[in-house]
N, C-alpha and C positions, 0 to 999 in steps of 0.2 A: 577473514572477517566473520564473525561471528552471525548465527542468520537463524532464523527461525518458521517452520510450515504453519503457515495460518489459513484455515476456508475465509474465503470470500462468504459475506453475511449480507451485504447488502442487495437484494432482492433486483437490483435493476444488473448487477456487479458493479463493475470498478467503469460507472460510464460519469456521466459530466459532474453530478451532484456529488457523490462520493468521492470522485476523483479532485475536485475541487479542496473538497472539506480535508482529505489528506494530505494534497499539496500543499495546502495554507498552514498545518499542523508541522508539519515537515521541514518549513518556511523559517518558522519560528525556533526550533532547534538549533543548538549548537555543533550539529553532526550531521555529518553526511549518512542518507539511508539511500538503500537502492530497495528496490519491488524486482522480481522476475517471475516468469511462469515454469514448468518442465520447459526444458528445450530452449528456453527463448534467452535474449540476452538482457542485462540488470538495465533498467531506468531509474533515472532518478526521482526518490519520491516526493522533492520540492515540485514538479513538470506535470500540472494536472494533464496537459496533452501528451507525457509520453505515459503516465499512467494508463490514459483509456487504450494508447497501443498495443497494450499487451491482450486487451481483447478478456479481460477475465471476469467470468458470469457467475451469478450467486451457487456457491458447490466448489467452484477450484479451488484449487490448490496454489496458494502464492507464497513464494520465499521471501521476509524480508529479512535484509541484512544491513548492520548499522554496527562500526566500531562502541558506540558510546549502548550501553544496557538499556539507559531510561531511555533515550531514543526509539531504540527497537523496540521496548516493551510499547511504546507509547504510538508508535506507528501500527504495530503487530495488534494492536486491540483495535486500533478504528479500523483496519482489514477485515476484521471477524465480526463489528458490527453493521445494522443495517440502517447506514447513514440516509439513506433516503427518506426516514421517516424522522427524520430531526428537522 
């Protein structure tokens, strides 16, 4: 599956608000994305609550991964942004 490293941008990380805003984005897609951190194993990025699982703070390093391009691209940019100020 094809996947891409993106920094975590939003300043609080990947906690309720962000995690939310990318769930519902992800929701809305025709493709399956997953989120992972190093080490950790893929959740899926429709599940605001297995998002905040992964625990990842404004600076990491998150893989995402998604069959479809516009998918990834379009998950992969609201990871690098910092959704808490929207």
């Amino acid at each position: 599956m094809p996947s891409q490293l993106v920094t975590v941008g939003s300043r609080v990380g990947l906690h309720a608000r962000p995690a939310s805003i990318i769930a519902a984005a992800a929701a809305e897609l025709d493709a399956e994305v997953t989120l992972n951190v190093p080490d950790g194993d893929p959740v899926d990025a429709s599940s605001a609550l297995l998002i905040m699982t992964l625990g990842a703070e404004l600076g990491d390093t998150v893989e995402v991964s998604s069959d479809a391009a516009e998918a990834l691209a379009t998950i992969a940019d609201l990871v690098a942004r910092d959704l808490d100020e929207e």
